[in-house]
C-alpha positions as CSV (number, residue, x, y, z in Angstrom):
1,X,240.7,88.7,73.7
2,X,237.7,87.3,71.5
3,X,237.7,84.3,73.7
4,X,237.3,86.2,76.6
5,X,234.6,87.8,75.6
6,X,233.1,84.8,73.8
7,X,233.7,82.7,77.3
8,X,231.9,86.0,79.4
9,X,228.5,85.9,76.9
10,X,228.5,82.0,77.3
11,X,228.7,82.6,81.0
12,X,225.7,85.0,81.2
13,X,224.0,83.3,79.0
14,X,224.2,79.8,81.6
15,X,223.5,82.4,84.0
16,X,220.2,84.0,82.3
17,X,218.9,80.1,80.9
18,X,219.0,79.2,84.8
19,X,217.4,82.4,85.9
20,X,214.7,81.4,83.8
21,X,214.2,77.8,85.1
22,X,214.0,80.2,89.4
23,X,211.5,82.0,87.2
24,X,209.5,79.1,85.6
25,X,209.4,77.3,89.3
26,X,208.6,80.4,91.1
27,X,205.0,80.9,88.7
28,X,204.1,77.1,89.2
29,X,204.6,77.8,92.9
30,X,202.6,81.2,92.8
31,X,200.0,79.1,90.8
32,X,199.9,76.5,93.1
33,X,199.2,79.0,96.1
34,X,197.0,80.9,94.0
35,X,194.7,78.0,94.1
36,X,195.2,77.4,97.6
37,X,194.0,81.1,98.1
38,X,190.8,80.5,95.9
39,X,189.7,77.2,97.3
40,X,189.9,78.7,100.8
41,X,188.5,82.0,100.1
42,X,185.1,79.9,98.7
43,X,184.7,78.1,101.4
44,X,185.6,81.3,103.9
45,X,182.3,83.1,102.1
46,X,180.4,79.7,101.8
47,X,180.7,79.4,106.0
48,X,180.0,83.8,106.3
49,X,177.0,83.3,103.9
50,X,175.8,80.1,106.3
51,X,176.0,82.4,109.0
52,X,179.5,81.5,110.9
53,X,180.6,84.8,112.3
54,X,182.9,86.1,110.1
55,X,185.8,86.3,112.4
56,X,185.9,82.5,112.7
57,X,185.6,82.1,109.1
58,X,188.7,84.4,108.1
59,X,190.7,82.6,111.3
60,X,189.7,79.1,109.8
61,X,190.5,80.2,106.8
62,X,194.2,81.4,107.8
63,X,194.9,78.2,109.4
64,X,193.7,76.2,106.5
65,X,196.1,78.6,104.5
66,X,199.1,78.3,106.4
67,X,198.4,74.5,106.4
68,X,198.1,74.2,103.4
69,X,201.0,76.0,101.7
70,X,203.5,74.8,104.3
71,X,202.4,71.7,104.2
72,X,204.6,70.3,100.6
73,X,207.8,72.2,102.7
74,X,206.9,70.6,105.7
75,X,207.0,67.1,104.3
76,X,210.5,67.6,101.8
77,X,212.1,69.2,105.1
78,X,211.2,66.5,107.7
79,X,212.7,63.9,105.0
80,X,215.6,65.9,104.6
81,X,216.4,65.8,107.9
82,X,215.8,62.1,108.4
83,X,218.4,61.1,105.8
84,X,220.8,63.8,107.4
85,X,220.5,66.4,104.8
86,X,222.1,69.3,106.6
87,X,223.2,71.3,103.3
88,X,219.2,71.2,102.6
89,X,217.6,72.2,106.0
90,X,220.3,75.2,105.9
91,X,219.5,75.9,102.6
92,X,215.9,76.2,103.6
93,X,216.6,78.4,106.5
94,X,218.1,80.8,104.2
95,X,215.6,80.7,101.6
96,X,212.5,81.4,104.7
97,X,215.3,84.4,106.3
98,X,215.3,82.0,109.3
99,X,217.9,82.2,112.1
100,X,219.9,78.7,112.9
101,X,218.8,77.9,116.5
């Protein structure tokens, strides 16, 4: 019965120690969009201040963000599917909550 239990805590505890690596990616990701987010919100306010209509600025500056941040994803998936990795293009569709068309 110990070993049970022993082989249980040395389960959660693989289970926690790769939690914290999701964790660990997830605020370098967050970072890395955070800066995104900054970069383009200057340069949104630099083009209202200049006296771009501030409509145009905000849509500029949701294309430039969408760009931007799916641009990384963009690249990994179109070499994923060049080398025929199916596991990882269906993997992605999961992680996005996409539908397989």
């Amino acid at each position: 019965q110990a070993e049970g239990i022993i082989e249980l805590r040395v389960a959660q505890y693989m289970r926690q120690l790769r939690e914290l690596d999701a964790v660990t990616t997830l605020k370098h990701y967050r970072n890395s969009v955070e800066s995104i987010r900054e970069e383009e919100h200057a340069k949104a306010i630099q083009l209202i201040r200049s006296g771009m209509d501030p409509e145009e600025a905000l849509a500029r500056m949701g294309r430039a963000l969408t760009n931007k941040i799916l641009h990384k994803p963009s690249v990994g998936l179109r070499k994923a599917g060049s080398e025929g990795r199916i596991d990882l293009l269906d993997w992605a569709r999961e992680l996005f909550g996409l539908d397989k068309e």
